[in-house]
C-alpha positions in Angstrom: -222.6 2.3 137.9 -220.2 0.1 139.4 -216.5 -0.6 138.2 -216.4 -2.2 134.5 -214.2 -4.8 136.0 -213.8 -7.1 138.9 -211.8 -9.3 140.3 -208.4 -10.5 142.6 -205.4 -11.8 141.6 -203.6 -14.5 142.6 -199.6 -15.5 142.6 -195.9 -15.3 144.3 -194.7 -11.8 144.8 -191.5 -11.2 142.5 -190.4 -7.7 144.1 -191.9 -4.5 145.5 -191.1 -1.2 144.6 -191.7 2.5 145.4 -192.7 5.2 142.7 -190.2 8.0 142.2 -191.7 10.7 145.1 -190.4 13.4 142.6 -191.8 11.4 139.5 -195.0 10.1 139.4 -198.6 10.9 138.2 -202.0 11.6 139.8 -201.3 9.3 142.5 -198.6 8.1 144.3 -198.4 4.2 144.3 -196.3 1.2 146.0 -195.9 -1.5 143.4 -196.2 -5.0 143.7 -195.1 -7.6 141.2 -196.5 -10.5 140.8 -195.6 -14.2 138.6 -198.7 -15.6 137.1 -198.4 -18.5 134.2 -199.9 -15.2 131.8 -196.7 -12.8 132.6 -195.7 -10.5 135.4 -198.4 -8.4 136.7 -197.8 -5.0 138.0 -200.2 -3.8 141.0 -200.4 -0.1 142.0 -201.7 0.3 145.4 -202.1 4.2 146.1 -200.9 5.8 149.2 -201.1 9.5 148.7 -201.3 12.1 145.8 -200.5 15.9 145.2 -203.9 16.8 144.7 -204.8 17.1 148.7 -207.0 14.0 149.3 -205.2 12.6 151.7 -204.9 8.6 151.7 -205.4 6.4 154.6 -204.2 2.7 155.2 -205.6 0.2 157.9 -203.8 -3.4 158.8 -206.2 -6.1 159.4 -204.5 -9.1 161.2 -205.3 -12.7 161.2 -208.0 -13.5 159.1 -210.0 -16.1 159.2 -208.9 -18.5 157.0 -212.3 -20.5 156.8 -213.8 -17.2 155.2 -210.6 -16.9 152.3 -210.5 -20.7 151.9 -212.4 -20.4 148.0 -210.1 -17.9 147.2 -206.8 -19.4 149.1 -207.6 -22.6 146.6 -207.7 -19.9 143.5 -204.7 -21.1 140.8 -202.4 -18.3 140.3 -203.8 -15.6 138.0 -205.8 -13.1 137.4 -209.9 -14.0 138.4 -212.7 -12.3 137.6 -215.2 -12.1 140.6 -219.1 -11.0 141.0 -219.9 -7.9 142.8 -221.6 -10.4 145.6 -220.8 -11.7 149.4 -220.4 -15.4 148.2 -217.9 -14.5 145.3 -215.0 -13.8 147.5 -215.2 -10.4 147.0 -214.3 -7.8 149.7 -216.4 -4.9 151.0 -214.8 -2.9 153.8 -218.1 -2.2 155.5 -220.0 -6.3 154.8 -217.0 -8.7 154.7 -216.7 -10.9 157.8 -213.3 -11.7 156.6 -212.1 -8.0 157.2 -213.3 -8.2 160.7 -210.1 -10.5 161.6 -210.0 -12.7 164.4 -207.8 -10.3 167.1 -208.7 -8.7 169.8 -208.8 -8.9 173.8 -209.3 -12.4 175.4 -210.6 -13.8 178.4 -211.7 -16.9 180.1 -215.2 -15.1 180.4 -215.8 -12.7 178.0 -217.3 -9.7 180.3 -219.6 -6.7 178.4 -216.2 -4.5 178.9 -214.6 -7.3 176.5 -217.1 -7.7 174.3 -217.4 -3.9 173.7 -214.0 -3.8 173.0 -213.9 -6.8 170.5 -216.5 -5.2 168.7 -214.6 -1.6 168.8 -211.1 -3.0 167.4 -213.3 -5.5 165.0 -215.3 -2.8 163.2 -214.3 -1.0 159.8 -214.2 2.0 161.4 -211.6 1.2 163.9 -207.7 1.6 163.1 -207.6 4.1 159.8 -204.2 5.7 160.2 -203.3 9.1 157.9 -200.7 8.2 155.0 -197.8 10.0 154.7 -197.0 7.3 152.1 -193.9 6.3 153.8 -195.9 5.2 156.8 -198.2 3.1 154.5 -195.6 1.3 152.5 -193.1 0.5 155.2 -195.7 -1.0 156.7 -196.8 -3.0 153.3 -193.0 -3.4 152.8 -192.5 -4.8 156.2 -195.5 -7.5 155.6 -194.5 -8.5 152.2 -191.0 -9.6 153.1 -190.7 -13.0 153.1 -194.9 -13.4 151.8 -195.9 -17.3 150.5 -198.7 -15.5 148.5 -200.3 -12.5 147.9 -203.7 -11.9 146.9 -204.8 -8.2 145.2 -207.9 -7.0 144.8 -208.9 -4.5 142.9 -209.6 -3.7 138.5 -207.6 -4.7 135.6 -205.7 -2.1 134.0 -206.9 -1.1 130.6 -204.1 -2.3 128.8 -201.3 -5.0 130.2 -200.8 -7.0 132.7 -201.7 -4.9 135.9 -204.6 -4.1 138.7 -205.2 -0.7 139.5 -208.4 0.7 141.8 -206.8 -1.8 144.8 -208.9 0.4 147.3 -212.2 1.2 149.0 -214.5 1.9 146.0 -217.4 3.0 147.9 -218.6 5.8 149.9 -217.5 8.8 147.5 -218.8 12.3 148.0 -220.6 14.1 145.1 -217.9 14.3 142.2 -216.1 12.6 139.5 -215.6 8.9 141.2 -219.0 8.4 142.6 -220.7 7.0 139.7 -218.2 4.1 140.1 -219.5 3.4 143.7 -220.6 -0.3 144.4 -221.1 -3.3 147.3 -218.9 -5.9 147.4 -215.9 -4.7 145.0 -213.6 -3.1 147.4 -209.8 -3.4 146.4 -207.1 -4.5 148.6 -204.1 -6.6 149.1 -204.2 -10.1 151.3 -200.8 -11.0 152.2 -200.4 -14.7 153.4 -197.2 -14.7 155.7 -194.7 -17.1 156.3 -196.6 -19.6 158.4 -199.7 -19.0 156.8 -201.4 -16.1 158.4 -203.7 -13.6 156.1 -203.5 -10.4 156.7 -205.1 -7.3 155.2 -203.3 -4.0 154.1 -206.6 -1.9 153.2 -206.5 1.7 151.8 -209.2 4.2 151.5 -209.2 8.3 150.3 -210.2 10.3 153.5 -213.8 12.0 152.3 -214.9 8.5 151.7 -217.5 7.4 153.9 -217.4 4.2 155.8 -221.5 4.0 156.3 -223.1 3.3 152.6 -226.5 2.3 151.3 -227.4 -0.9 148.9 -225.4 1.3 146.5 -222.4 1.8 147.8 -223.5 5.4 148.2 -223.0 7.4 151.1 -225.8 6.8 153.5 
């Protein structure tokens, strides 16, 4: 069964803040706060946690703006999206979007180019080991001087928040597999001063990055 709950959200970040390292829960989290005409929302993007399973982050770098433009037009809020590839919602493994538009260039693109193209484009490429501080200086660093953010990810439960802003696929055997699913990866979509997208992407480390029709570990 996939996650209850859907969607991105939409709106001008108001501040970004760090979780107590010596005071904190299951998981350690950068915060991101966001203006919407409903309130303030409060998005918890998770970067490690006490319990050994480490965290990885990945930077994807100037997105295609053709592939966000549905969700670029969005009005700022919270949306609820479809668990589907012409919804705007991301999958790590399916989204062109998260394949950016970087990479080597050439006047003719050799096989040696083309190979490496594909290496730097694919989802398996550039996962780096969170030592949290790593992860949100680099989230920090990106967010300063942001025109609008867009997180993806679940609603929280209760208030004005998004929570589960993460790969939601791929899970071993265990407690969070049955909330496996296509197309409802979370994530944060920072557009920069200037108008470039890019992706700050987090994933837990036994999660695999080949899935089925599921979202299931293939």
């Amino acid at each position: 069964m996939p996650l209850a709950s859907y969607g991105v959200l939409a709106g001008k970040l108001i501040r970004f803040a760090r979780e107590d390292p010596n005071d904190f829960g299951s998981w350690y989290h950068g915060k991101l706060y966001i203006a919407t005409p409903a309130g303030e929302y409060e998005c918890a993007v998770d970067v490690s946690t006490p319990s050994g399973v480490p965290v990885q982050y990945r930077e994807v770098r100037n997105l295609d703006r053709r592939l966000f433009a549905s969700t670029a037009a969005l009005s700022d809020g919270w949306h609820r999206l479809a668990s589907s590839p012409d919804s705007g919602a991301l999958d790590y493994v399916r989204s062109p979007l998260l394949r950016g538009r970087g990479g080597c260039v050439a006047v003719v693109a050799s096989p040696l180019i083309v190979l490496i193209n594909a290496i730097l484009r694919s989802p398996r490429f550039g996962w780096v080991d969170s030592t949290a501080d790593n992860a949100l200086d680099l989230l920090e660093q990106r967010l300063t001087g942001c025109e609008r953010v867009y997180v993806f990810g679940a609603p929280y439960s209760s208030g004005l928040g998004v929570h589960d802003i993460h790969y939601n696929q791929g899970d071993p055997p265990g407690q969070f597999q049955h909330l496996d699913g296509i197309w409802q990866d979370g994530g944060t979509i920072i557009q920069l001063a200037g108008g470039e997208l890019t992706a700050f992407l987090t994933k837990f480390k036994p999660q695999s990055l080949t899935t089925d029709d599921h979202g299931l570990p293939a």
